[in-house]
BALOBA-1460 file (C-alpha; in Angstrom, 3 decimals):
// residues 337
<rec num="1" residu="x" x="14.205" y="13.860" z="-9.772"/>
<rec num="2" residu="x" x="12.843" y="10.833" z="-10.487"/>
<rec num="3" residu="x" x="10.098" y="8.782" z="-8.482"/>
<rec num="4" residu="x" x="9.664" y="5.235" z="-9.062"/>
<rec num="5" residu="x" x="6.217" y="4.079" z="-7.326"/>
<rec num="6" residu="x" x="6.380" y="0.361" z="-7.216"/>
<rec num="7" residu="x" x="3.411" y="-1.048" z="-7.924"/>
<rec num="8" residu="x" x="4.057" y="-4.073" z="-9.645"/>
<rec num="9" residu="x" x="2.145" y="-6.505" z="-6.891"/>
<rec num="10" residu="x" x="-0.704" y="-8.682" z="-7.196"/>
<rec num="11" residu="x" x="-1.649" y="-7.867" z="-3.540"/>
<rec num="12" residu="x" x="-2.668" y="-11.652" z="-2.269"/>
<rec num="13" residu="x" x="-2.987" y="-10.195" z="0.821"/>
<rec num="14" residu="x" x="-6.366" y="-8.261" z="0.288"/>
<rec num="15" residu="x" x="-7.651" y="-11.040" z="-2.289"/>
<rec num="16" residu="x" x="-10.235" y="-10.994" z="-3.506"/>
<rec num="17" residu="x" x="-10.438" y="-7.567" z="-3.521"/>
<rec num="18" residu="x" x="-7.200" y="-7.595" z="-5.865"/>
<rec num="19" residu="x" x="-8.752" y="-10.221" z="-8.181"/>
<rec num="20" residu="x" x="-10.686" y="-7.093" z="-10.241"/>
<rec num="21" residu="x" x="-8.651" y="-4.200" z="-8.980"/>
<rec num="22" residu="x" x="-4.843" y="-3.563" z="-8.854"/>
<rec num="23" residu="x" x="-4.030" y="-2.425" z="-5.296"/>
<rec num="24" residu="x" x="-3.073" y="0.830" z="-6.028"/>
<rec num="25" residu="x" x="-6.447" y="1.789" z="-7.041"/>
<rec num="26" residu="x" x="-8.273" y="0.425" z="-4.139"/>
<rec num="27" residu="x" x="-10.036" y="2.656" z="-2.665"/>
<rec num="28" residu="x" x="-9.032" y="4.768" z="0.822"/>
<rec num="29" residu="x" x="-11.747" y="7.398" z="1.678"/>
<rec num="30" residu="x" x="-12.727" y="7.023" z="-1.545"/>
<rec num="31" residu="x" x="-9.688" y="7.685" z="-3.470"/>
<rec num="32" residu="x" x="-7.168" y="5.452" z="-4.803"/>
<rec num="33" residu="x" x="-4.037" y="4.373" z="-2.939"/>
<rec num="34" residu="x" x="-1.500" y="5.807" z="-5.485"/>
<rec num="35" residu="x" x="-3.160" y="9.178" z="-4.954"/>
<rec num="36" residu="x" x="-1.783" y="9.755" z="-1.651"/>
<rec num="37" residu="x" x="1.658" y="8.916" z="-2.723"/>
<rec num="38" residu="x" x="1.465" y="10.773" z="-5.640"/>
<rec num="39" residu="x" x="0.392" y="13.870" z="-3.659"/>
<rec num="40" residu="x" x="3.194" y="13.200" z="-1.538"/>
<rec num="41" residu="x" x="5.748" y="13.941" z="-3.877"/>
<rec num="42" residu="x" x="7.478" y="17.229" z="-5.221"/>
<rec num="43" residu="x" x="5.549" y="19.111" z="-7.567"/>
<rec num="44" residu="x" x="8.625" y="18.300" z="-10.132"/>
<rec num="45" residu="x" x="8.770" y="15.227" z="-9.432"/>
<rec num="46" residu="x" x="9.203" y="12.675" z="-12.708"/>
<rec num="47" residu="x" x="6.886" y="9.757" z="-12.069"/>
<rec num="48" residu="x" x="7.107" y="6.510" z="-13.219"/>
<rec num="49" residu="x" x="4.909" y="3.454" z="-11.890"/>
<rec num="50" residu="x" x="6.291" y="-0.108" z="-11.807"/>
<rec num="51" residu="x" x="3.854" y="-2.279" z="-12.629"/>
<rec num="52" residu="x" x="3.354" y="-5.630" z="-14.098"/>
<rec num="53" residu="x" x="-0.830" y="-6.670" z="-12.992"/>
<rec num="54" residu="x" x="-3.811" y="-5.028" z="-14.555"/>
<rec num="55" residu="x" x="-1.851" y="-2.317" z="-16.352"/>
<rec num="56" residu="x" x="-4.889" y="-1.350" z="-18.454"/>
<rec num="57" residu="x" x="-6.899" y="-0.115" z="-15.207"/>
<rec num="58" residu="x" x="-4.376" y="1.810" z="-14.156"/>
<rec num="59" residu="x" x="-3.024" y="3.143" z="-17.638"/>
<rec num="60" residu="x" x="-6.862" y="4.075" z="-17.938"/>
<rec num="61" residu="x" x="-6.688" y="5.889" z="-14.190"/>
<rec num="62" residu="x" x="-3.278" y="7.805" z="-15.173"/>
<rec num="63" residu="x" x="-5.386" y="8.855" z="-18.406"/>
<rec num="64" residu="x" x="-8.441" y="9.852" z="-16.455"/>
<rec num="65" residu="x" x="-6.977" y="12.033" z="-14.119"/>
<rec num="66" residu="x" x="-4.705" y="14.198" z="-16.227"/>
<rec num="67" residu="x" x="-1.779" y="12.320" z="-14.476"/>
<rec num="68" residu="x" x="1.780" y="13.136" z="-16.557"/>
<rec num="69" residu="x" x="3.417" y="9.616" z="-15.422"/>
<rec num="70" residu="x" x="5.371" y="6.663" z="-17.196"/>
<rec num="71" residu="x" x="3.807" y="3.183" z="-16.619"/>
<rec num="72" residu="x" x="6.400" y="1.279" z="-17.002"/>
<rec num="73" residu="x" x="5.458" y="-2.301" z="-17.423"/>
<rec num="74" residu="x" x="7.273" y="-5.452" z="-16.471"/>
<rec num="75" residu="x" x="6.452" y="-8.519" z="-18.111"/>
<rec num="76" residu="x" x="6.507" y="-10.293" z="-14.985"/>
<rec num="77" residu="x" x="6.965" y="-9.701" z="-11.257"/>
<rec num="78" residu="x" x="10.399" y="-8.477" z="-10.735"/>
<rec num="79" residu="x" x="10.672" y="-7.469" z="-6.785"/>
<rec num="80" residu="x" x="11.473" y="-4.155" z="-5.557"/>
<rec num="81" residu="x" x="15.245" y="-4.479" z="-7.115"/>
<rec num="82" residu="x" x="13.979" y="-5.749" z="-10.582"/>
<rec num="83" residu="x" x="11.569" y="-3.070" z="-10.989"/>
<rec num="84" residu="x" x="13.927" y="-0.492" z="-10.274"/>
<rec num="85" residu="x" x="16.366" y="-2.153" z="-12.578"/>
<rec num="86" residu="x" x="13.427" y="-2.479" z="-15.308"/>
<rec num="87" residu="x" x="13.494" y="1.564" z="-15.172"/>
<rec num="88" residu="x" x="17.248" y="2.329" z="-15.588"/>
<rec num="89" residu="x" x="16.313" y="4.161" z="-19.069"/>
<rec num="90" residu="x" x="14.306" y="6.315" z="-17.225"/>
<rec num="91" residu="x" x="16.766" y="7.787" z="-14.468"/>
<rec num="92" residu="x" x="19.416" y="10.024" z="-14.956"/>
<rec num="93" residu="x" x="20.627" y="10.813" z="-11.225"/>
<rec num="94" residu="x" x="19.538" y="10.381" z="-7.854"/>
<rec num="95" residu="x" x="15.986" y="9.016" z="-7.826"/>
<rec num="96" residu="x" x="13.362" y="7.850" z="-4.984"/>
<rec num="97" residu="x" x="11.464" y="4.532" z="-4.660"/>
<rec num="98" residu="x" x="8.319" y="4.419" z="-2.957"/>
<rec num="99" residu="x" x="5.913" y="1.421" z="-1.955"/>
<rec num="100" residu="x" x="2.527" y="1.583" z="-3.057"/>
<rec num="101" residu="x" x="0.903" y="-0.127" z="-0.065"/>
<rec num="102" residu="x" x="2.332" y="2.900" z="2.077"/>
<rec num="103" residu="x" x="0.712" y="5.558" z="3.788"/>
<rec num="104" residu="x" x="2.654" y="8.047" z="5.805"/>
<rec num="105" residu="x" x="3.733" y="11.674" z="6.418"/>
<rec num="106" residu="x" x="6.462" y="12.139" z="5.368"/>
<rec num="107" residu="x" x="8.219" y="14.960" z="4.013"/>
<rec num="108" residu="x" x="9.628" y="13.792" z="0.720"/>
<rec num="109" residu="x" x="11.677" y="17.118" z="0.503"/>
<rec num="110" residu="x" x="13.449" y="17.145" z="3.853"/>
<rec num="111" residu="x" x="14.162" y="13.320" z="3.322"/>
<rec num="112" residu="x" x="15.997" y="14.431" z="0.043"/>
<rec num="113" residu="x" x="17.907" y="16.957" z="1.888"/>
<rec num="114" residu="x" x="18.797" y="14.782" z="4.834"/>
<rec num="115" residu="x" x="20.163" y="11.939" z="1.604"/>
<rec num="116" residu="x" x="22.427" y="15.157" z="0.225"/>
<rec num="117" residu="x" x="23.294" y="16.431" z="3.677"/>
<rec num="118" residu="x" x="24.623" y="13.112" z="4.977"/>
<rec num="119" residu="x" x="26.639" y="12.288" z="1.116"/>
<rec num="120" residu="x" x="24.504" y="8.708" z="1.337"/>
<rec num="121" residu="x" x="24.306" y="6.247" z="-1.573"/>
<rec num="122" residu="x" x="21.271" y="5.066" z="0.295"/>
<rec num="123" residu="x" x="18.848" y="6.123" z="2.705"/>
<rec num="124" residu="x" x="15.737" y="4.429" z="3.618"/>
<rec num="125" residu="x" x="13.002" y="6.097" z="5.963"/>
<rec num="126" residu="x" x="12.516" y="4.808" z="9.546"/>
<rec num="127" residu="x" x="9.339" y="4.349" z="11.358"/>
<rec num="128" residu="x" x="9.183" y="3.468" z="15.012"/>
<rec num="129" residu="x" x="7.196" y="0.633" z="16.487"/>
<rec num="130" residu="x" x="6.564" y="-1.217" z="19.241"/>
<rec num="131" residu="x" x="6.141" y="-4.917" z="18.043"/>
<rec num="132" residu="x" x="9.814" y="-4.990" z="16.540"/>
<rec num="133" residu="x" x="8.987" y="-9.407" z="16.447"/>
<rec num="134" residu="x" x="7.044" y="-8.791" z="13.221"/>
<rec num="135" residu="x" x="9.122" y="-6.564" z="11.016"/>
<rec num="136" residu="x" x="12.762" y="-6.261" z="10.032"/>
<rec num="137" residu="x" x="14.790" y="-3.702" z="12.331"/>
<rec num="138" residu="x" x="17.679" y="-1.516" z="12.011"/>
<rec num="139" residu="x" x="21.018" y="-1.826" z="13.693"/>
<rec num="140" residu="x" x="22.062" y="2.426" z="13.831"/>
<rec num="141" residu="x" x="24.479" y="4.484" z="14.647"/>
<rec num="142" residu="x" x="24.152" y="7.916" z="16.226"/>
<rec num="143" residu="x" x="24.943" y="9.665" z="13.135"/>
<rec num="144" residu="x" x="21.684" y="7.725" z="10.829"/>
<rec num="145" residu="x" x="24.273" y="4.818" z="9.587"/>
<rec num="146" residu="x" x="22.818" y="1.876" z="8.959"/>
<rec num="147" residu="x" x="25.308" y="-1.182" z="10.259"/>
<rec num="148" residu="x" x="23.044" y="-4.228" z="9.290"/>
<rec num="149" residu="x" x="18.910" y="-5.284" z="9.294"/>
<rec num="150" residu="x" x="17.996" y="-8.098" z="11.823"/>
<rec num="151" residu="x" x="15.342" y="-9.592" z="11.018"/>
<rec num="152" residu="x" x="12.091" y="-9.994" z="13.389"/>
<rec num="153" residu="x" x="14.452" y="-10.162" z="16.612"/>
<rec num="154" residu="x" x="12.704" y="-11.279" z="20.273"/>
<rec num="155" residu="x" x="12.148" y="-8.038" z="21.925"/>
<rec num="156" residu="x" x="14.814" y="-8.036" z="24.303"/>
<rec num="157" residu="x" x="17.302" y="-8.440" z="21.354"/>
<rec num="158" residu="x" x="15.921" y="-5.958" z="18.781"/>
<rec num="159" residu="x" x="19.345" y="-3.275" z="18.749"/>
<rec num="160" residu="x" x="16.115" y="-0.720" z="17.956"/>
<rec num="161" residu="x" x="12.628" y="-0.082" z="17.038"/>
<rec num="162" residu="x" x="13.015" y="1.138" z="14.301"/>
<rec num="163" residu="x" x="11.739" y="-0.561" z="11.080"/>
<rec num="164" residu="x" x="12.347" y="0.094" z="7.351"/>
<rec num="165" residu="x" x="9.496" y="2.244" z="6.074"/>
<rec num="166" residu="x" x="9.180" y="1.634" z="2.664"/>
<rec num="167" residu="x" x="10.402" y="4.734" z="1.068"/>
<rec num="168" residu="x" x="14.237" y="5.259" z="-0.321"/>
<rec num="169" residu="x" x="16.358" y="7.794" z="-1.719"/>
<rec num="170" residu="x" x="18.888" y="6.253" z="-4.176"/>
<rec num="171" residu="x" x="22.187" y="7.656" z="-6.122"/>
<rec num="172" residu="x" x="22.351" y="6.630" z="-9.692"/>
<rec num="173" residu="x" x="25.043" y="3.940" z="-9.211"/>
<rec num="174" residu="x" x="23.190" y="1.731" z="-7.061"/>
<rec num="175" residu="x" x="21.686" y="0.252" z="-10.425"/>
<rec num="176" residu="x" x="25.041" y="-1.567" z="-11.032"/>
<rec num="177" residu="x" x="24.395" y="-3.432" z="-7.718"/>
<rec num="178" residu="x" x="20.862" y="-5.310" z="-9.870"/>
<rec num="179" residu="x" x="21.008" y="-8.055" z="-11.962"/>
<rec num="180" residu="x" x="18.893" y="-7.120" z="-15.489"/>
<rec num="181" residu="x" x="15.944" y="-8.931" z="-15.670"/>
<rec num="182" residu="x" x="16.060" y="-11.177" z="-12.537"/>
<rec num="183" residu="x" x="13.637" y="-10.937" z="-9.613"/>
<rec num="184" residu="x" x="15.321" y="-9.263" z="-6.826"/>
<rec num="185" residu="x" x="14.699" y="-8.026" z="-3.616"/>
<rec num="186" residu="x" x="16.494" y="-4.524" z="-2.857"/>
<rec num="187" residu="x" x="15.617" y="-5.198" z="0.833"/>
<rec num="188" residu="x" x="17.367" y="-9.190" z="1.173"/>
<rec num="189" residu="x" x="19.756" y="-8.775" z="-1.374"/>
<rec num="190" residu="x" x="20.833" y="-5.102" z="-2.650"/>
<rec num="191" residu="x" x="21.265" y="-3.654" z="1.198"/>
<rec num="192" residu="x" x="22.867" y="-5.894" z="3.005"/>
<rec num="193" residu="x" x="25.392" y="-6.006" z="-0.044"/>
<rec num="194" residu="x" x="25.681" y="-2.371" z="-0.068"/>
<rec num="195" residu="x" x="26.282" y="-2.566" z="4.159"/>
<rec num="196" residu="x" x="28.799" y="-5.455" z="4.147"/>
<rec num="197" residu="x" x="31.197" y="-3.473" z="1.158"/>
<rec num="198" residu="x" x="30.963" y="-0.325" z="3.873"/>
<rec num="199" residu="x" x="28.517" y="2.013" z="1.366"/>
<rec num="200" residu="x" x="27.330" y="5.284" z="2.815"/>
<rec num="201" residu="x" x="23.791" y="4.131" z="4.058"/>
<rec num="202" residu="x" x="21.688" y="5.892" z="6.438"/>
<rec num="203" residu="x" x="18.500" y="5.867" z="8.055"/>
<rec num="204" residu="x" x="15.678" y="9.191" z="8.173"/>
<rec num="205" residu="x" x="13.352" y="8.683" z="10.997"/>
<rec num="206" residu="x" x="9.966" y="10.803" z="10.730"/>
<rec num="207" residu="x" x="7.217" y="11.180" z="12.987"/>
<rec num="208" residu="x" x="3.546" y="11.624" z="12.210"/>
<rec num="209" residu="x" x="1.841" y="8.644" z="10.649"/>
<rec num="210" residu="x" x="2.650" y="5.444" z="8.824"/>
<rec num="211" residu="x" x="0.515" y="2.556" z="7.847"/>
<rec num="212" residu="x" x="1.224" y="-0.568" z="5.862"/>
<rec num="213" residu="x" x="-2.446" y="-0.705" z="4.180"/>
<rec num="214" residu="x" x="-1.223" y="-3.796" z="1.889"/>
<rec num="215" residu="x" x="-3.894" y="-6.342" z="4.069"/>
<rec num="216" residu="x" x="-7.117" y="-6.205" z="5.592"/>
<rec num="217" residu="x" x="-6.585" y="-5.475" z="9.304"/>
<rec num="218" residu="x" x="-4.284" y="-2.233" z="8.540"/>
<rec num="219" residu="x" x="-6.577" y="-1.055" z="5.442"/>
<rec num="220" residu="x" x="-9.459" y="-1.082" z="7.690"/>
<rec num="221" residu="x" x="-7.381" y="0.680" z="10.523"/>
<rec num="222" residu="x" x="-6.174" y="3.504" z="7.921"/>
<rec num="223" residu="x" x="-9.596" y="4.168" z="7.172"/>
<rec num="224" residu="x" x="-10.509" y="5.046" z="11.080"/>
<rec num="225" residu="x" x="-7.252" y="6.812" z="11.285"/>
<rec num="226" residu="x" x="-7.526" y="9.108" z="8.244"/>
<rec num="227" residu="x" x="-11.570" y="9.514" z="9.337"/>
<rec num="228" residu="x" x="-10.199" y="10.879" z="12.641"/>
<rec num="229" residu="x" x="-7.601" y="13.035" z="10.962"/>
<rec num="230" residu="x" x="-10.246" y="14.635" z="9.077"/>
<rec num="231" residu="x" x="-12.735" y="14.596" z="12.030"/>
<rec num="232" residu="x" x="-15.332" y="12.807" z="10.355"/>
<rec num="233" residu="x" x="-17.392" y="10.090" z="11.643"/>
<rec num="234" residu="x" x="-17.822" y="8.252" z="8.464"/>
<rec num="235" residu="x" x="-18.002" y="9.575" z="4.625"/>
<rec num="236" residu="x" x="-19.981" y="8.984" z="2.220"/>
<rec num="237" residu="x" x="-19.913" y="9.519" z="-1.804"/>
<rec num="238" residu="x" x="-21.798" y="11.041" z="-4.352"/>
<rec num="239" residu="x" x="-25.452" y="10.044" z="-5.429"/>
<rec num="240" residu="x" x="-25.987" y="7.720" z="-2.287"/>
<rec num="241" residu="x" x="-29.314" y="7.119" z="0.062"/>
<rec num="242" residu="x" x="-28.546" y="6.521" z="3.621"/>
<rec num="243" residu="x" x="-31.408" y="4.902" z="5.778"/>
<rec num="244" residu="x" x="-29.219" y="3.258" z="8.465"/>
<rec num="245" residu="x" x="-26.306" y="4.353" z="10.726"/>
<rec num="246" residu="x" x="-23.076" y="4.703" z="9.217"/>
<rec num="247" residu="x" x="-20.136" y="4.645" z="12.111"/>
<rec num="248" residu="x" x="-16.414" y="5.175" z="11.257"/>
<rec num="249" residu="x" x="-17.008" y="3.814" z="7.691"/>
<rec num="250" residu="x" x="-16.605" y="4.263" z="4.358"/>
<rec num="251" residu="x" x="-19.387" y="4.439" z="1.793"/>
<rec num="252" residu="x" x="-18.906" y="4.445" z="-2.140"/>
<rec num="253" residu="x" x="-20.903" y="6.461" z="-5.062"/>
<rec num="254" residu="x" x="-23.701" y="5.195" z="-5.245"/>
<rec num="255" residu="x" x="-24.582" y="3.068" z="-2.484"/>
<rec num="256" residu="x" x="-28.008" y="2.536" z="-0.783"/>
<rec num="257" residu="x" x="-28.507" y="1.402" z="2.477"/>
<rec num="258" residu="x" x="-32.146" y="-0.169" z="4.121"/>
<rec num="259" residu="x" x="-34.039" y="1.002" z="7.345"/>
<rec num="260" residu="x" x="-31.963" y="-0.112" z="10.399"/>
<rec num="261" residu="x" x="-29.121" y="-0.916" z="9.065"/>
<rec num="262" residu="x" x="-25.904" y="-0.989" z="10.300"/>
<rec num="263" residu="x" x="-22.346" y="-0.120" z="8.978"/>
<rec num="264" residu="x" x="-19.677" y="-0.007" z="11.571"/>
<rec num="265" residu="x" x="-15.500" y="0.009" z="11.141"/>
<rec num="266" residu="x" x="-16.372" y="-0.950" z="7.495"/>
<rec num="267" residu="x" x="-15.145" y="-0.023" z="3.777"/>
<rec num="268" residu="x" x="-18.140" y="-0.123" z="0.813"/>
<rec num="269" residu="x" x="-17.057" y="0.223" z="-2.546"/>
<rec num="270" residu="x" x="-19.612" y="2.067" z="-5.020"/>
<rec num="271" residu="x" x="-22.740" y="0.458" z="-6.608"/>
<rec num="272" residu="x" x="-23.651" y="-1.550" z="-3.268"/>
<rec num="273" residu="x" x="-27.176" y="-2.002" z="-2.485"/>
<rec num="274" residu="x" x="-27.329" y="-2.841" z="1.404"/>
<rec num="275" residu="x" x="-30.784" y="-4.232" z="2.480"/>
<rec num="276" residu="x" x="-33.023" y="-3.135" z="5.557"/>
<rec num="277" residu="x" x="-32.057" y="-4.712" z="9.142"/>
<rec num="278" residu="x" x="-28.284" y="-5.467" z="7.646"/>
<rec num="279" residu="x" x="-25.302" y="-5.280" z="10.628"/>
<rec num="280" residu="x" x="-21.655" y="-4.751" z="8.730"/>
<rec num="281" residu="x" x="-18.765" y="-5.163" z="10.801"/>
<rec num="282" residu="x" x="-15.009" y="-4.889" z="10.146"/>
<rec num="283" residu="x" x="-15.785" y="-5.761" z="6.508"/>
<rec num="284" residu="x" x="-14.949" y="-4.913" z="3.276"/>
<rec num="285" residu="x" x="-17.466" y="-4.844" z="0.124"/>
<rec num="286" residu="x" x="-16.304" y="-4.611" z="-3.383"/>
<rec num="287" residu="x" x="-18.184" y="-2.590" z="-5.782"/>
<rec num="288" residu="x" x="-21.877" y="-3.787" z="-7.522"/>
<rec num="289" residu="x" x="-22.343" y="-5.833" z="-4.228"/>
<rec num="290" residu="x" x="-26.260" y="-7.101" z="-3.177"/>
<rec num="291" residu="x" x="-27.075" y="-7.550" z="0.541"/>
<rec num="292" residu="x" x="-29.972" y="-8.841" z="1.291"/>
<rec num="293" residu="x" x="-32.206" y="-7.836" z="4.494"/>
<rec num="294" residu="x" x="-31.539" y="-8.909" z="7.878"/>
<rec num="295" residu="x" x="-27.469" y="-10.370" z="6.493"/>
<rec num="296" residu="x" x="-25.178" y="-10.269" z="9.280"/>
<rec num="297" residu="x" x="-21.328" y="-9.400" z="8.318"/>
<rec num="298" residu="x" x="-18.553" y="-9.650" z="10.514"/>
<rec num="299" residu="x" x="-14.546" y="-9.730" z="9.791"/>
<rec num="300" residu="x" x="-15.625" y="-9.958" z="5.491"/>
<rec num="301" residu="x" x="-14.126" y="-9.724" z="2.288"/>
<rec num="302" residu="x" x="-16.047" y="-9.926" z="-0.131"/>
<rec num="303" residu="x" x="-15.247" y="-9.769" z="-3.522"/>
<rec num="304" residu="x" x="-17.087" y="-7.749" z="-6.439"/>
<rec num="305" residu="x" x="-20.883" y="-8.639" z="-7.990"/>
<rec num="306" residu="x" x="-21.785" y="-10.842" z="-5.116"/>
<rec num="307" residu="x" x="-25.275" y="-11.411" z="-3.994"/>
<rec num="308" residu="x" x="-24.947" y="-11.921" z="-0.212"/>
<rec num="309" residu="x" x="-28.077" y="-13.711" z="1.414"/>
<rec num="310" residu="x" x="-27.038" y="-15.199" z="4.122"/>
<rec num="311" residu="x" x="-24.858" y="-14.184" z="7.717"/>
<rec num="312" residu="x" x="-21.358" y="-15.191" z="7.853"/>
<rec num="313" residu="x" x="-18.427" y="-14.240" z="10.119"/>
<rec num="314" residu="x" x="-14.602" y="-14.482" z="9.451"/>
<rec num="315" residu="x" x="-14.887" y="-15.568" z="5.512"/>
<rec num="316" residu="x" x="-13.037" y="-13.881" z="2.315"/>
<rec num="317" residu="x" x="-16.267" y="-14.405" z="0.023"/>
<rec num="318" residu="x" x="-15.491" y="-15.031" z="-3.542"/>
<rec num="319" residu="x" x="-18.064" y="-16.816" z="-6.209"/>
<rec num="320" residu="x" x="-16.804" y="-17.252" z="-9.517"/>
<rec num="321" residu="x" x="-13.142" y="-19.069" z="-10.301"/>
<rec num="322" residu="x" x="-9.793" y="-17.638" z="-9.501"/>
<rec num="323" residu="x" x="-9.018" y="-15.234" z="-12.073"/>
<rec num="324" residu="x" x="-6.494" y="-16.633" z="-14.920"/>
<rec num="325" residu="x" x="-2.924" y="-15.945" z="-13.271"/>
<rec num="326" residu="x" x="-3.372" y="-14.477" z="-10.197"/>
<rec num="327" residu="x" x="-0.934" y="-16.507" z="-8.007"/>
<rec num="328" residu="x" x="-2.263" y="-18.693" z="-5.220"/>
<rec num="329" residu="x" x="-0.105" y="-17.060" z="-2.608"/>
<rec num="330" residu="x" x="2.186" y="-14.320" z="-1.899"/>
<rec num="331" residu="x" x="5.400" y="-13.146" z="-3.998"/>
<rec num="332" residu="x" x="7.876" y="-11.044" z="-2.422"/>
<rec num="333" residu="x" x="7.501" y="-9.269" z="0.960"/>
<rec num="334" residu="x" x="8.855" y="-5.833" z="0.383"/>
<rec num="335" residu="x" x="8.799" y="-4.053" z="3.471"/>
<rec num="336" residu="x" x="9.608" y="-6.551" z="6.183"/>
<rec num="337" residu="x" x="13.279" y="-6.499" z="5.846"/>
């Protein structure tokens, strides 16, 4: 079977992070996003990877790690519809797509088996939350069907809480439904099509874990909650010299940190030198980072190479000019509907 990771995304949300590093590859416990959903899948599994930004880093990350996938490129961004579209030449039955900016537990295998079990042409994996105002939710039957999406109802008239999860199960035929070429969105356009003409489409709730890690607040939270999975405190990489405390954090190769320092609810990327008396707080560092002594970091982003001297609170730190195309906000919004 065929697994189609899309990928494709500039991912303005954790700018400027993203400027240097396709979102797949940023680092969670110090190994890339993709990795988890690529260990997620059936050992037989037929990858391919929709993507359209920074294609040479991750061509170069496939190549690296021994990784038999297709990177199948799109010349420009094509939604979660296009992309699947884009890789028609590549499926020959039944096939899964899976968001990149995902992190769960689910079972790939028994959500195949529910898909054949119920006949479905689609079916989408459920999560269950508690703030249905902020996400798209489900109208369902007993039985799994999906009747229609509503999207971000007030709480008292939210028919469920339970929220499209970001990872389908598709027949073959569902590729007539997508224009060729076109940006399209197989959550706005493609489902509620497939609803209104009465298609077999069904839900697959799970239980366990699931985390949208595609923006700051919910990559930092991932971190703490994967740390506590593994019952670690923090973790550190290869090659690196500790001085200071390092609390339910993250620490790259290579990374130094001064006498008294402090690194708390934080991600570091490798090749960060972190001077003496430094307090880093809900923050992320890119890689090849300089902070200087006594810096004070709280709620940060801070992009790669920067030479931090001074405290600062609440700031997405970024030097040097906007990299050449990188959009100035947001395109698409894949998992909300």
């Amino acid at each position: 079977m065929q697994a189609i990771i899309l990928a494709g995304g500039y991912g303005t949300r954790l700018a400027p992070l993203t400027y240097t590093i396709p979102k797949p590859l940023l680092p969670l416990l110090n190994k890339p996003l993709i990795d988890y959903i690529i260990n997620s899948l059936p050992k037989d599994s037929e990858i391919i990877i929709a993507s359209n930004y920074k294609n040479n880093k991750i061509k170069k990350y496939l190549e690296e790690r021994g990784i038999n996938a297709i990177l199948n490129k799109e010349n420009k961004p094509l939604g979660t519809g296009g992309a699947v579209k884009n890789a028609e030449k590549f499926i020959d039955g039944t096939f899964l797509v899976i968001n990149s900016d995902i992190i769960s537990s689910i079972n790939i295998r028994k959500f195949i088996s529910y898909h054949e079990k119920k006949k479905s042409f689609i079916t989408i994996s459920l999560w269950k939350v508690e703030n249905v105002e902020e996400f798209g939710v489900v109208d369902i039957s007993s039985d799994g069907k999906i009747k229609k999406f509503i999207e971000k109802p007030a709480r008292e008239e939210a028919p469920s809480q339970l929220i499209n999860a970001g990872t389908y199960c598709m027949n073959y035929e569902v590729l007539d439904y997508i224009e060729k070429g076109k940006f399209v969105s197989m959550e706005k356009e493609i489902f509620p099509r497939v609803i209104e003409e009465g298609g077999r489409f069904y839900g697959y709730l799970f239980d366990g874990y699931w985390m949208d890690v595609g923006k700051k607040e919910s990559y930092l939270e991932a971190t703490k909650f994967l740390l506590r999975k593994k019952s670690l405190n923090y973790l550190c990489g290869d090659n690196c010299n500790i001085e200071g405390l390092v609390k339910y954090s993250t620490i790259g190769d290579n990374c130094s940190t001064g006498k008294n320092s402090i690194v708390n609810e934080s991600i570091i990327y490798e090749n960060c030198v972190i001077g003496k008396n430094v307090e880093i707080e809900n923050s992320i560092i890119a890689k090849n980072c300089i902070i200087k002594d006594g810096v004070k970091l709280k709620n940060v982003v801070a992009g790669e190479k920067e030479k931090i001297e001074k405290s600062m609170e609440n700031v997405k730190l970024w030097s040097k000019p906007l990299p050449r195309g990188y959009p100035k906000e947001q395109i698409g919004n894949p998992c909300r509907k």
